[in-house]
C-alpha positions in Angstrom: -5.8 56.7 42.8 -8.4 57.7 40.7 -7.8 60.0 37.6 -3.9 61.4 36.3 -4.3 64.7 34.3 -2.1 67.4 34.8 0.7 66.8 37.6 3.2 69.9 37.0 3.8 72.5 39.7 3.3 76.2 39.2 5.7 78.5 40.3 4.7 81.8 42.0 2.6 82.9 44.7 4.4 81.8 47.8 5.6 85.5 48.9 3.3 85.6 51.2 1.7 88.3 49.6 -2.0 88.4 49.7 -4.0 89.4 46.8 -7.0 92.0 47.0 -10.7 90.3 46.7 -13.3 91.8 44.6 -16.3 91.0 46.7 -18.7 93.1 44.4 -18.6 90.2 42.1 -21.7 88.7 41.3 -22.0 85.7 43.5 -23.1 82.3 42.7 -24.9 79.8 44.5 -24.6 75.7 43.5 -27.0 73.6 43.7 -24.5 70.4 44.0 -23.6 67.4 45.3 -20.4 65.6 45.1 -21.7 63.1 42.9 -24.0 64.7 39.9 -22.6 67.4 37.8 -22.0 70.9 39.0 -24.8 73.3 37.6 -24.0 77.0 38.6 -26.7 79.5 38.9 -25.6 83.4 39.0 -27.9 85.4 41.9 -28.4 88.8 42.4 -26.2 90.7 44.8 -29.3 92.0 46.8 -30.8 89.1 47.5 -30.1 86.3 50.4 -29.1 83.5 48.8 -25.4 82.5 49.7 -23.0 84.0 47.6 -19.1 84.4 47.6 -18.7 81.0 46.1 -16.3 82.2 43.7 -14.3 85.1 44.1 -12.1 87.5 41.5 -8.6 88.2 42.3 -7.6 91.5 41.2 -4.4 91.9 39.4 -3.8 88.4 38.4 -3.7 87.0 34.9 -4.5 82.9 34.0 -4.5 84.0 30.4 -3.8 80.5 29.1 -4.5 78.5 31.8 -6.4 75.2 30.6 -8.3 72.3 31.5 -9.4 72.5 35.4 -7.6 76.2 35.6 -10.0 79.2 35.7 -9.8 83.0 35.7 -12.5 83.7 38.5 -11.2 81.7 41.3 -13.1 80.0 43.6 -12.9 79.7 47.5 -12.6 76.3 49.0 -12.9 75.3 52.8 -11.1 72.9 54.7 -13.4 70.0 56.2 -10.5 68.5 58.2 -6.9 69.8 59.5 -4.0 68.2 56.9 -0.4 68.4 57.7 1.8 68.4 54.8 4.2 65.3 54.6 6.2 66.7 51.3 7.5 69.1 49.5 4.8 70.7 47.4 1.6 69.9 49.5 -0.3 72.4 51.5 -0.6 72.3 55.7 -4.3 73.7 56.6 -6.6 73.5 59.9 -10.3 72.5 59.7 -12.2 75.8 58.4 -9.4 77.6 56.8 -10.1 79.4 52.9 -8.2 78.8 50.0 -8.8 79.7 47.0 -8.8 77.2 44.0 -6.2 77.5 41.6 -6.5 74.0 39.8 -9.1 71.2 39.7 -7.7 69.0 36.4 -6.6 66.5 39.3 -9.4 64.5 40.9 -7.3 64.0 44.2 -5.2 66.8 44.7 -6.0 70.2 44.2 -4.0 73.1 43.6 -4.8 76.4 45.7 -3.6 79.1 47.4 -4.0 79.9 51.1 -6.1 82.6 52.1 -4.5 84.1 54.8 -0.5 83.1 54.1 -0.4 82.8 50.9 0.9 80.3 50.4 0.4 77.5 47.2 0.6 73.7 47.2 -1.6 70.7 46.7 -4.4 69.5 49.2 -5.8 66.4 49.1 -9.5 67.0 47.1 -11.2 65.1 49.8 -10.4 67.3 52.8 -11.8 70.3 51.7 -15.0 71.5 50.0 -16.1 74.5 47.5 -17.4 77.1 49.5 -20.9 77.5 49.7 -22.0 74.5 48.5 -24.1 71.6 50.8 -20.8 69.9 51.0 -19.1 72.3 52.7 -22.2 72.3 55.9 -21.4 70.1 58.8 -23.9 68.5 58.5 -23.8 66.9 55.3 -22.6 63.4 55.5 -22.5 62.9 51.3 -23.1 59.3 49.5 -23.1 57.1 52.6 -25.2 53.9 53.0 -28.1 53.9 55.6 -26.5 51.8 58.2 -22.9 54.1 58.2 -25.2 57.3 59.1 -27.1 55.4 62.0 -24.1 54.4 63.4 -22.9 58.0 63.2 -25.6 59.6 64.8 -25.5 56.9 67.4 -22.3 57.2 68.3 -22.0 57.8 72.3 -22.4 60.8 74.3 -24.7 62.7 71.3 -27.7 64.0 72.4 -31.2 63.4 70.7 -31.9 65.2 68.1 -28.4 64.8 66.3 -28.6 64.5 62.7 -27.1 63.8 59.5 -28.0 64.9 55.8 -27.0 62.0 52.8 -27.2 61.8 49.3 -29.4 58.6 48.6 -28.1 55.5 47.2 -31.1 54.6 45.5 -31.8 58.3 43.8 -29.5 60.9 43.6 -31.5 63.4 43.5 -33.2 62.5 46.7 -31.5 63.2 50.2 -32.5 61.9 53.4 -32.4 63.2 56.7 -30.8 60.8 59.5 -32.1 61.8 62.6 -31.2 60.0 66.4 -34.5 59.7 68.2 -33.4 58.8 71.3 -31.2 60.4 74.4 -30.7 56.0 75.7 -26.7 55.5 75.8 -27.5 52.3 77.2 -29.2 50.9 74.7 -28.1 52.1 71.7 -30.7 54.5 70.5 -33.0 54.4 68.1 -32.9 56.3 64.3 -35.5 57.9 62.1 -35.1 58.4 57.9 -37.2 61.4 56.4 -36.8 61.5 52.4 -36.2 65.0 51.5 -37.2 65.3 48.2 -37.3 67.9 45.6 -39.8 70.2 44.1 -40.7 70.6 40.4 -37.3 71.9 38.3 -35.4 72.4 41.1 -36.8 75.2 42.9 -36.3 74.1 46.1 -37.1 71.2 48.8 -39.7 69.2 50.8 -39.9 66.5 53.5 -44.1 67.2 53.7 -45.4 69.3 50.5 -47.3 71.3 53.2 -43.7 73.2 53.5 -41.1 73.9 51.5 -37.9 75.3 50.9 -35.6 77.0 48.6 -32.6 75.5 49.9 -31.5 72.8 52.3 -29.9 75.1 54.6 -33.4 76.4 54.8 -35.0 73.6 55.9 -32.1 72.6 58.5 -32.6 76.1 60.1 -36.7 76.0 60.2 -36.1 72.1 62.0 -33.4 73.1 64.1 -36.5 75.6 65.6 -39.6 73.3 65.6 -40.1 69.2 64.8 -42.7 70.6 62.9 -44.3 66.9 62.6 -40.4 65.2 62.6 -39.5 62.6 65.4 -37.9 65.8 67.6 -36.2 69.2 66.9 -33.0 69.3 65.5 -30.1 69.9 67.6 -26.5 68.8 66.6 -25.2 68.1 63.4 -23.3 64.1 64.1 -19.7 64.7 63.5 -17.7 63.2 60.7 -15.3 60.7 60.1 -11.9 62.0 58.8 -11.5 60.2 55.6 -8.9 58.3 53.8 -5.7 60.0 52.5 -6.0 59.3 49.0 -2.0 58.9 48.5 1.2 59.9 50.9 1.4 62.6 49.1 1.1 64.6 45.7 4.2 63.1 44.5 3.6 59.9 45.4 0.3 59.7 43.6 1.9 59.2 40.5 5.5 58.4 41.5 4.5 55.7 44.1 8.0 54.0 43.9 9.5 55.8 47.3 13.0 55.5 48.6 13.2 52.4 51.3 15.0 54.8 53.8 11.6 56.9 54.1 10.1 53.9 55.8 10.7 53.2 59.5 9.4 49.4 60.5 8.6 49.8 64.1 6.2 46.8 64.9 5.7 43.1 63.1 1.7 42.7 62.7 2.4 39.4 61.8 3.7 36.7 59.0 2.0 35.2 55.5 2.7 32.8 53.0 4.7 35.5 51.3 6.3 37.8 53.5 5.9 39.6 56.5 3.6 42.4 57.5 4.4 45.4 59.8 3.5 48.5 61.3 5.8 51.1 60.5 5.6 54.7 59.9 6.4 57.1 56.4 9.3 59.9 57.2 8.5 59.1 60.6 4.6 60.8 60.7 2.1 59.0 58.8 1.0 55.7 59.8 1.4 52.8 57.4 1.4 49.0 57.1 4.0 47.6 55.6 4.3 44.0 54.0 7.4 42.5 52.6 7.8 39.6 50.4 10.1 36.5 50.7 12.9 37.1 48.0 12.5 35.4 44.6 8.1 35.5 45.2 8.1 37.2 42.1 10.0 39.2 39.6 9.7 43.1 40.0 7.5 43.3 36.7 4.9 41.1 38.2 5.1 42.9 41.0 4.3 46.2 40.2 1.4 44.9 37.3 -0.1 43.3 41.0 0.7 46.7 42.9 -0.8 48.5 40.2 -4.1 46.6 40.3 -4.6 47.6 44.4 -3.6 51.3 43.7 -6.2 51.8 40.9 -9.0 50.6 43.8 -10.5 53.3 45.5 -13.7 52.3 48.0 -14.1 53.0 51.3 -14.2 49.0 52.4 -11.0 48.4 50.4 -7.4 48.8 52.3 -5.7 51.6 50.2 -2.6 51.4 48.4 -0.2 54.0 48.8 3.5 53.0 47.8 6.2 49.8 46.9 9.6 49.4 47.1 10.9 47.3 44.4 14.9 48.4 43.5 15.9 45.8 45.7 14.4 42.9 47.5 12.5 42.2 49.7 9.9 44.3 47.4 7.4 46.2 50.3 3.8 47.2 49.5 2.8 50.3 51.4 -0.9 50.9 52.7 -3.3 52.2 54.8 -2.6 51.1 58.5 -5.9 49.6 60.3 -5.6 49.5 63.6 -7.6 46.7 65.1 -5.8 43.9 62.7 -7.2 41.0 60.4 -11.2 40.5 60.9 -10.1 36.5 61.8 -7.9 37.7 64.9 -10.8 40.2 66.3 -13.5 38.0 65.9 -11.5 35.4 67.7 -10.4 37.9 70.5 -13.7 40.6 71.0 -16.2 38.3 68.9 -18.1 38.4 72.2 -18.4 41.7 72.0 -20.1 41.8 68.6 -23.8 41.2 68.2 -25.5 39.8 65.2 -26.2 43.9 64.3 -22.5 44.7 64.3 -22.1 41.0 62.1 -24.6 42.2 60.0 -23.0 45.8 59.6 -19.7 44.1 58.7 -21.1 41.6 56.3 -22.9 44.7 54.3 -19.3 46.2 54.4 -17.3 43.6 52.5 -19.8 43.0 50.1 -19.9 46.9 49.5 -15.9 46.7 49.2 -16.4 43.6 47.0 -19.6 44.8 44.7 -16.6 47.6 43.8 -14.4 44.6 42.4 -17.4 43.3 40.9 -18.2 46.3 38.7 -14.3 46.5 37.6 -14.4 42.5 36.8 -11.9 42.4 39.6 -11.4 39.0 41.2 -9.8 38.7 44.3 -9.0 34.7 45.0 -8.3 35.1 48.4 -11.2 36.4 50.1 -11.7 35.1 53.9 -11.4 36.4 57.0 -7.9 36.7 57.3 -7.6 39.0 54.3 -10.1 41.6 55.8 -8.5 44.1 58.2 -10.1 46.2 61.1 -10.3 49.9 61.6 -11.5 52.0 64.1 -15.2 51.7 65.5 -18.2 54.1 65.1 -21.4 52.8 67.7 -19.6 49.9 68.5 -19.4 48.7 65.2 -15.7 48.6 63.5 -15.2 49.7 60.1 -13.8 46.9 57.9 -12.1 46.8 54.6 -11.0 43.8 52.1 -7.3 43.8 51.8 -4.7 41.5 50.7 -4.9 42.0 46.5 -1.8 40.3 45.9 -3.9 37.4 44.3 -6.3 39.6 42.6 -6.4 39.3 38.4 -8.4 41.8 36.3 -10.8 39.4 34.1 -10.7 39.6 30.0 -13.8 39.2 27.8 -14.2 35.2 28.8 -15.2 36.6 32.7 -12.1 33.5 33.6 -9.1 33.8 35.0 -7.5 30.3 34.7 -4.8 29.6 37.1 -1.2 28.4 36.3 -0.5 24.6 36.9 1.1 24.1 40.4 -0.8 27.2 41.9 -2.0 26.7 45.9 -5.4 27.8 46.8 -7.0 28.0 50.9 -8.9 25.0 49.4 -11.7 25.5 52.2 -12.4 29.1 50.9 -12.5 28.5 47.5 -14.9 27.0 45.0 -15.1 23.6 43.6 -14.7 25.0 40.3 -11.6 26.8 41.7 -9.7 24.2 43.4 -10.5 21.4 40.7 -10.1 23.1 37.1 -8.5 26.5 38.4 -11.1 28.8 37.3 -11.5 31.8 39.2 -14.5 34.5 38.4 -16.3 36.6 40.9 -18.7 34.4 41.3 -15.8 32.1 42.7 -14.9 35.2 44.8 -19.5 35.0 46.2 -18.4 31.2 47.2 -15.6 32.5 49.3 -18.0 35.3 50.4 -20.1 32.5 51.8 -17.3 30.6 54.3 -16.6 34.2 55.1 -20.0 34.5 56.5 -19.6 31.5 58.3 -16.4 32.8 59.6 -18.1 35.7 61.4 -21.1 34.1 62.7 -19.0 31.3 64.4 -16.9 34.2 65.3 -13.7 33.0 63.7 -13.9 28.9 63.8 -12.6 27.3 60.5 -15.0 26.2 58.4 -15.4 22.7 57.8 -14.5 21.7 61.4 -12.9 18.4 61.7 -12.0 18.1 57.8 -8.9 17.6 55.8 -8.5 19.9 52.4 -8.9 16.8 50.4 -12.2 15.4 52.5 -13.5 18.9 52.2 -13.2 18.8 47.6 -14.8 15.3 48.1 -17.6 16.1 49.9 -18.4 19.5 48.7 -18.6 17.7 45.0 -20.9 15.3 46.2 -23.1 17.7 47.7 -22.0 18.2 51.2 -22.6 21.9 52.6 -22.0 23.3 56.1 -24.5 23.4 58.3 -26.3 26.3 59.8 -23.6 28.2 62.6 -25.1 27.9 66.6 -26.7 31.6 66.5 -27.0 32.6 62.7 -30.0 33.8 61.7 -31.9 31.4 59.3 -32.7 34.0 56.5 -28.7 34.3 56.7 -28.2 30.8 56.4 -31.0 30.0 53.6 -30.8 33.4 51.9 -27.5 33.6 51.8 -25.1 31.4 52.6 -26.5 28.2 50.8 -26.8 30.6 47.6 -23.5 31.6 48.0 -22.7 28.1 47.9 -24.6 26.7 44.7 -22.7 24.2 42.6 -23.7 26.1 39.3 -21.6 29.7 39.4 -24.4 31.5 37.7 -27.0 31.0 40.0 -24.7 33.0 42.6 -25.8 35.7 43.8 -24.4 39.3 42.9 -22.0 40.9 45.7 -24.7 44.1 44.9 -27.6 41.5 45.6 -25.5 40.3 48.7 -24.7 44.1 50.0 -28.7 45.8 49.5 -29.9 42.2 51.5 -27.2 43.1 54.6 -27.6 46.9 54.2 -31.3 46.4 54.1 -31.5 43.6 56.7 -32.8 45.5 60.2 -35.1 47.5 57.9 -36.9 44.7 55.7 -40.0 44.3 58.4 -40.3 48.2 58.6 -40.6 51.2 56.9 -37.3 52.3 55.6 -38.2 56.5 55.7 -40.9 57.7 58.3 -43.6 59.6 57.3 -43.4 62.9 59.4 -46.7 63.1 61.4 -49.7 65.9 60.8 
């Protein structure tokens, strides 16, 4: 959802008249990434830095325009084709200019196309500002280490292919993801170069025996030579379309839609609470859609849940895009995954998966989860069946935690006490949980645990053999699950059993629990490879 600022529609500028560019205007180059703040350096036009950036359109007044709404405007490029779905929004193809008319929204922007003319909203996240790293191909942007291996292993790329990222650890580091290896059959193998940067920004290095002003500059002079790097550069690894952030514009804010836009076409399947389908929105974009039993719960409840899901915005959490609530049964609208609940593929391709693509997914969910964490989000039902199943990249599928229907923001106490009569998948939750009611994340790191053991035993139930009310007894008394036929035991020791300690504070953190999975194939090695004399 992210932020709400200014959501009205400017009129004008859809004659299809274009407006005359003043390219003698001096150029700007940004040294920017998605995530810090934009600095903006003015260059002079003579020289060969990369200019055009922003652009001044001649005979047009903003006088007045405010927050996010600028005079010189600058020239956006799209990353990925979008076809409009509303009124208002703006249909482009991958590599078409617009120019920016209006930024005070952080998912939708307001521009104008280059060539038609044409004005409308584009979702902020399929285009970039021109000139910038984010607008190269081959800059990949905040992604953890194991996303861009799988991306640069991904089949039929040659050796050589390669990927820029921001750094989790430092953002003002990058590193350069590099496949090593031309081996379909086996997977490949991936090198990490830190590229760091020199003294008050004035440029880059991955050796200080050469440097460079810009990181286009360094891509060039490795795309010629290896230059002491694993091998020459050669193909920048393609990128993964990303998440709409809403239906549309108007739905981002107005996210109550008319029932008759929604076509059911498939059932997915059935819950405690309603049904879930695969249907599609004005008969285009794919969506699941789950209904709830009549008389679950009143619309206001309802919409308070809703309203919890749509603030969520992380690439390993299933996005909310709509409900329907004027009548019953109330529908929640969101992303479709194709590949189903975690619980059903494991069960169905879990012999496909090996303990890297386990791994992979276990880093995932506690990514999606460390999100909840920071917002003191719990979500109470965390388990297999509640994690759903996208496409895969390398042979490893991209998961996200869905199902927030349970979820409660926590107060100041860090305890969300749950009403008398509620029902609880007693072999998911804690003790504390299931006995007194008392959900907080670290509830959510004991369900975290049997979900582990859910995907190393490839979807059995935990506690084979046990009733709900054998399984409270003995957990109280100290009874814990053995180690799963195949787990690793640094899994099982590290992890699991902490995940599992009687005393909620001693828990580990889901971002303790996401850097030991992201971090696992790497722990015995270095994580970034020198490059050689």
């Amino acid at each position: 959802m992210g932020c709400l600022f200014s959501k009205e529609r400017r009129s004008g500028g859809n004659d299809g008249q274009q407006e005359r560019i003043d390219v003698a205007r001096v150029p700007i180059y940004r040294f920017t990434t998605p995530s810090q703040q934009q600095t903006v350096f003015h260059v002079n036009n003579g020289g060969n830095d990369m200019g055009g950036g922003t652009v001044s359109l001649n005979g047009t007044s903003d006088a007045g325009l405010g927050g996010g709404r600028q005079q010189e405007r600058e020239v956006l490029v799209a990353l990925y084709p979008y076809d409009s779905r509303a009124d208002g929004d703006l249909s482009f193809q991958k590599g078409d200019a617009m120019y920016l008319l209006d930024y005070s929204n952080c998912d939708w922007w307001y521009v104008k196309h280059q060539r038609t003319g044409i004005t409308g909203y584009v979702p902020r996240n399929f285009v970039a500002r021109q000139q910038t790293i984010e607008s190269e191909e081959w800059y990949a942007g905040k992604i953890p280490r194991n996303r861009a291996e799988r991306l640069v292993l991904s089949s039929n790329l040659p050796k050589g292919t390669y990927l820029i990222r921001e750094r989790e650890a430092d953002t003002r580091e990058f590193a350069l993801t590099i496949r090593d290896t031309d081996d379909q059959r086996n997977g490949g193998t991936v090198k990490h170069y830190k590229i760091k940067r020199l003294d008050h920004d004035q440029g880059y290095f991955i050796t200080t025996r050469r440097t460079f002003r810009t990181l286009p500059d360094l891509v060039r002079y490795y795309s010629e030579m290896p230059d002491g790097l694993c091998c020459q550069l050669t193909f920048p690894a393609p990128r993964l379309a990303p998440t709409r952030p809403d239906l549309s514009h108007d739905t981002q804010q107005n996210w109550e839609i008319p029932r008759n836009q929604l076509h059911l076409k498939r059932k997915l399947g059935d819950g405690n609470f309603g049904e879930v389908w695969y249907g599609k929105w004005r008969g285009i974009v794919e969506v699941a859609i789950k209904t709830m039993k009549p008389g679950t719960m009143s619309p206001e409840a309802f919409l308070q849940e809703a309203s919890i899901m749509k603030q969520c915005d992380h690439p390993n959490l299933v996005k909310l895009y709509a409900v329907c609530t004027r009548e019953e049964p109330f529908y929640i609208i969101t992303e479709y995954m194709i590949n189903g609940s975690l619980l059903h593929y494991l069960r169905n391709d879990g012999s496909t998966l090996g303990i890297q693509a386990l791994v992979d997914m276990a880093a995932q969910i506690a990514n999606g989860m460390m999100y909840l964490e920071e917002r003191k989000l719990v979500h109470r039902d965390l388990a297999a069946r509640n994690v759903l199943v996208g496409d895969k990249i390398s042979g490893v599928p991209v998961v996200k935690v869905a199902d927030f229907g349970l979820a409660r923001k926590l107060m100041e106490e860090d305890i969300y006490e749950a009403r008398t009569g509620a029902k609880f998948p007693i072999k998911w939750t804690a003790p504390e949980a299931a006995t007194c009611g008392n959900f907080t994340v670290k509830s959510d790191v004991w369900s975290y645990g049997i979900l582990l053991y859910e995907i190393m035993t490839k979807g059995q139930v935990p506690y084979p053999g046990m009733h709900n009310r054998e399984v409270v007894e003995q957990v109280e008394l100290g009874y814990r699950m053995p180690m799963p036929r195949g787990c690793p035991e640094q899994i099982y020791e590290e992890v699991m059993l902490k995940c599992w300690d009687k005393t909620p504070e001693r828990r580990p953190t889901f971002d303790t629990l996401y850097h030991f999975f992201d971090d696992y194939f790497v722990s015995t090695q270095p994580n970034y490879a020198p490059p050689s004399a």
